[in-house]
C-alpha positions, 0 to 999 in steps of 0.5 A, a space after each residue: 529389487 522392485 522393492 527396494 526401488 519401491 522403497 527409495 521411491 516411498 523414501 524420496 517421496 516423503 522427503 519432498 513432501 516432509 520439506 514442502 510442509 515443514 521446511 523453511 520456503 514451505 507452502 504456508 510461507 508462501 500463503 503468508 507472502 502472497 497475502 502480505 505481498 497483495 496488501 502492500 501492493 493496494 498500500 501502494 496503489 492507495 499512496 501512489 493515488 494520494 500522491 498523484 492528488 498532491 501532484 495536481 494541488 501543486 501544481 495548479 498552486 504553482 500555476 494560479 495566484 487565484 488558487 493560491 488565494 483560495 487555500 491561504 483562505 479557505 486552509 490557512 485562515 488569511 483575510 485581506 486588509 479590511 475584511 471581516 474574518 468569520 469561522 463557523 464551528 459545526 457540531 
């Protein structure tokens, strides 16, 4: 009888480890999405951060008419009547 249940036992045993190997939801699977979970949660925190820098741009262009004039000028290339527009070109 101890056998037996020996034998079960072994039987069970090796069940639950062949299905936490090769099975679907298996150790590896779970090594994979922890490691995809970890990347997409710096890609997150890397988007929220460029998100927040945008946020701010807003709103201080919102905010300010000498900011405003600084981008159109500085980004966009927009003179006033009567100046001289000069770009520099680096190599």
């Amino acid at each position: 009888m101890k056998k037996i249940l020996f034998f079960l036992g072994l039987l069970v045993f090796f069940n639950f480890q062949y299905s936490l190997f090769f099975k679907n939801n298996n150790v590896n699977d779970f090594i994979f999405l922890n490691k995809k979970n970890s990347e997409l949660i710096n890609k997150i925190i890397e988007i929220t951060k460029k998100n927040d820098y945008l946020k701010n741009d807003i709103q201080e262009l919102s905010s300010s008419t000498h900011a405003l004039e600084n981008f159109a000028r500085y980004n966009l290339g927009l003179v006033k009547k009567d100046e001289i527009f000069i770009q520099v070109i680096k190599k």
